[in-house]
C-alpha positions in Angstrom: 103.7 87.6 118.2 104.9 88.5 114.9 105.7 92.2 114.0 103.0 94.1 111.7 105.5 94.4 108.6 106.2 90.5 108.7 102.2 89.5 108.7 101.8 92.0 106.3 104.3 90.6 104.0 103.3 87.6 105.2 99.0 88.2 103.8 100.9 89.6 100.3 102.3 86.2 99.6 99.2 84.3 100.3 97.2 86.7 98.6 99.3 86.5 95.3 99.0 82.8 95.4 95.3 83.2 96.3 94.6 85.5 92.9 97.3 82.8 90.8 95.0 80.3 91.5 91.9 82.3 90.4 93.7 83.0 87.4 95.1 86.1 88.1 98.5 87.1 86.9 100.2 88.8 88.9 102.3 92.0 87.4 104.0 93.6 89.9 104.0 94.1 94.1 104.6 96.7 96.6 104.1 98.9 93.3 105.4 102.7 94.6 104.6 106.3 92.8 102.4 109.1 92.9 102.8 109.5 96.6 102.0 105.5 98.1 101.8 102.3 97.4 100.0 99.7 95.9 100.2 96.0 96.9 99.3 94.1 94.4 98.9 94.8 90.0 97.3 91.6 88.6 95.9 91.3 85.0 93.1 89.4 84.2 91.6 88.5 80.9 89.5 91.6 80.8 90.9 94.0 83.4 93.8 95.6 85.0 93.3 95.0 88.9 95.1 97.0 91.5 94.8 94.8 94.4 94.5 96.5 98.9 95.7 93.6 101.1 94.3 93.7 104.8 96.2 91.1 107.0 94.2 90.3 110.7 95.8 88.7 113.3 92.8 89.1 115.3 89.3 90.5 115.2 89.3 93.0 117.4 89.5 95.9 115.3 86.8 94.3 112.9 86.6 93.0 109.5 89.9 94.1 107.5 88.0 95.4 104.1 86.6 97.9 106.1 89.9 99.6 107.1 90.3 100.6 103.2 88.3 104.3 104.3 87.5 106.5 101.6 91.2 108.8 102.3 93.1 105.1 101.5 91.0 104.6 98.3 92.0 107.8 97.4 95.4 107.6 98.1 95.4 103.7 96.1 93.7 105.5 92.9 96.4 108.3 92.6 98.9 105.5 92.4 97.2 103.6 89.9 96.7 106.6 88.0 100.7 107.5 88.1 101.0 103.4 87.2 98.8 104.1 84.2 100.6 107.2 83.3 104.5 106.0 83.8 103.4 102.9 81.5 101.0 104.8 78.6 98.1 102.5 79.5 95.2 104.9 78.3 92.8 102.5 77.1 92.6 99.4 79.2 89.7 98.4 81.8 90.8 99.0 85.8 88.9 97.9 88.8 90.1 98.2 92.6 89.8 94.5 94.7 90.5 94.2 98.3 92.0 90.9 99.4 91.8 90.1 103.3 93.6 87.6 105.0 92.7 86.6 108.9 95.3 84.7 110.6 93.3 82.8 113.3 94.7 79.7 115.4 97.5 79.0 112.7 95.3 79.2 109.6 95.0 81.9 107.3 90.9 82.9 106.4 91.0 84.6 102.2 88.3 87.1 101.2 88.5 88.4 98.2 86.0 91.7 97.2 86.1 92.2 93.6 85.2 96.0 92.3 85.5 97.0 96.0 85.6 100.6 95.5 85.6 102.6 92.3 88.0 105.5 91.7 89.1 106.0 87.4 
């Protein structure tokens, strides 16, 4: 079985490829400041998205978008507020998306929630 860090990193990379398809581009990863960490800054057209991955190996302990509580949301919206800050982005549209990924008999299940929790 593979460790958590690896299937983590492992759900980032499909997830980025997941959101290039859709369009996204992708601006940074693993983005760090104002006290965690966010996995994924993408830009599209109209918004600035700062993008919670939740990589399953199993269903056990439910559905992944569900383990971004209100404390992690939180957490995820100081860091995009420090991103904001550090790079003088005062007047540009944010939204917070959750991308899941559940890794089930070899294949890899994408959900993506746009607007999944508000925060700015």
């Amino acid at each position: 079985m593979a460790s958590t860090s690896k299937t983590g990193r492992l759900g980032e990379g499909l997830a980025r490829q997941f959101l290039e398809k859709k369009g996204y581009r992708i601006v940074t990863s693993n983005y760090r400041g104002g006290g965690g960490e966010i996995d994924i800054i993408a830009a599209t057209p109209d918004s600035l998205v700062f993008v919670e991955v939740k990589t399953a190996r199993t269903k056990a302990f439910g559905a992944p978008e569900t383990w971004v509580d209100e404390k992690k949301q939180e957490q995820i919206g100081n860091v995009a507020e420090h991103y904001l800050f550090e790079h003088q982005l005062d007047d540009v549209d944010c939204r917070f998306d959750i991308v899941t990924v559940t890794m089930l008999d070899g294949r890899a299940e994408i959900k993506h929630f746009e607007n999944a929790f508000n925060f700015l």
